[in-house]
C-alpha positions as CSV (number, residue, x, y, z in Angstrom):
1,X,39.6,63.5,22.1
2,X,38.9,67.2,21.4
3,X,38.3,65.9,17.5
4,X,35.6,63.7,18.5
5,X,34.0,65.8,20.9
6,X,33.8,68.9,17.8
7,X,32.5,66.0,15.5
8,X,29.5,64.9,18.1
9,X,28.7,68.5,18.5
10,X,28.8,69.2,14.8
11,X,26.2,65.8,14.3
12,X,24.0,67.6,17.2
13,X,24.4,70.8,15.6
14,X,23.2,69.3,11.8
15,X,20.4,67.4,14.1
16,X,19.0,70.0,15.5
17,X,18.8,72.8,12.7
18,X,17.4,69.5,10.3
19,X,14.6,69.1,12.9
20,X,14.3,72.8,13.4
21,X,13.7,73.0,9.4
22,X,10.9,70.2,9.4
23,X,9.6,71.8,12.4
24,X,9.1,75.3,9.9
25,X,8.1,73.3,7.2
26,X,5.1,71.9,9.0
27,X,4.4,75.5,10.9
28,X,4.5,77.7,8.1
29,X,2.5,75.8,5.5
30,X,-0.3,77.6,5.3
31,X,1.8,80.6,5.0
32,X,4.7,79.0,2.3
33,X,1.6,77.8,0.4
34,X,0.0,80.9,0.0
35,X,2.9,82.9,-0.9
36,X,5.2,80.5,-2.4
37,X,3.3,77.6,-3.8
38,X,1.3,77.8,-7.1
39,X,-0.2,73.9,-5.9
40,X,2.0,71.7,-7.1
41,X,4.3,70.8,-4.7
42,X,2.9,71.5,-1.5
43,X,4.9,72.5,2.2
44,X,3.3,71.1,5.6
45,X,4.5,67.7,5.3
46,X,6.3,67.2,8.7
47,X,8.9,64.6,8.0
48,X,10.4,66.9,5.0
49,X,12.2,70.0,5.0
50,X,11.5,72.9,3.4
51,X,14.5,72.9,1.2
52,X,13.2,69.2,-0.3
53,X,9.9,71.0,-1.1
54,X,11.7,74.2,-2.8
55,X,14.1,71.8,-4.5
56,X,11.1,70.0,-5.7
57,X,9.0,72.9,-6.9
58,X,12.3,73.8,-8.9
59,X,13.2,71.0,-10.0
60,X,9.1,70.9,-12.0
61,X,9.9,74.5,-13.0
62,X,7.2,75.7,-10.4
63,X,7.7,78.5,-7.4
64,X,9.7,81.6,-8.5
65,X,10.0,82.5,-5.0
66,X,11.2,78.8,-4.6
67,X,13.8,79.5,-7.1
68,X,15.4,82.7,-5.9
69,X,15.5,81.3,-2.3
70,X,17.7,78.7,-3.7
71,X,19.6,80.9,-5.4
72,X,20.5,82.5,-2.2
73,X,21.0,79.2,0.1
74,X,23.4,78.0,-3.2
75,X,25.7,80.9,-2.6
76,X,26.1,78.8,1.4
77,X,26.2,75.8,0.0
78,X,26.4,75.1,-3.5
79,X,23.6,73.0,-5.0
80,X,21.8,72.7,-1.7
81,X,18.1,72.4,-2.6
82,X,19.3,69.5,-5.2
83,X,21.2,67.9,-2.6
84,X,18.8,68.5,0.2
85,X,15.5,66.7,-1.8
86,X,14.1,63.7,0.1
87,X,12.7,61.7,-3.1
88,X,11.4,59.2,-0.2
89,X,9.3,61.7,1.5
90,X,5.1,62.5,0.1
91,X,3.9,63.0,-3.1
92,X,2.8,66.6,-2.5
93,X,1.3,67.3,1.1
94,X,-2.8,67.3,0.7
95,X,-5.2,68.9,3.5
């Protein structure tokens, strides 16, 4: 019983800070794009996090902030922009 109680609060707990990462994603554009974003993969879109976009812009060899902020997340959780990139989310959010 006390398993399956830790395992619905970690599955609340992974909700939560997911939805709280999209949440910044779509906040912070403006901001990410100016300072992080040379154009080609764009942040804003809500539905994606901003690890998928950073993963992204890495992945294309774009974003050197991009790329040492992934560094840092990988020494949390290894690979994590790789692993966290939603190839089903936009094309590259357009105003």
């Amino acid at each position: 019983m006390q398993e399956e109680k830790e395992t619905e609060m970690s599955k609340w707990l992974f909700s939560v800070a997911y939805s709280f990462d999209q949440f910044l994603n779509a906040l912070l554009y403006p901001l990410l794009n100016l300072t992080l974003s040379d154009g080609s993969y764009l942040f804003g879109e809500p539905d994606e996090t901003l690890s998928s976009v950073m993963g992204k812009n890495v992945r294309m060899g774009k974003c050197k902030g991009c790329y040492f902020i992934c560094l840092i997340l990988h020494k949390l959780d290894k690979t994590h922009c790789e692993k966290s990139t939603e190839e089903d989310e936009h094309s590259g959010y357009k105003e």
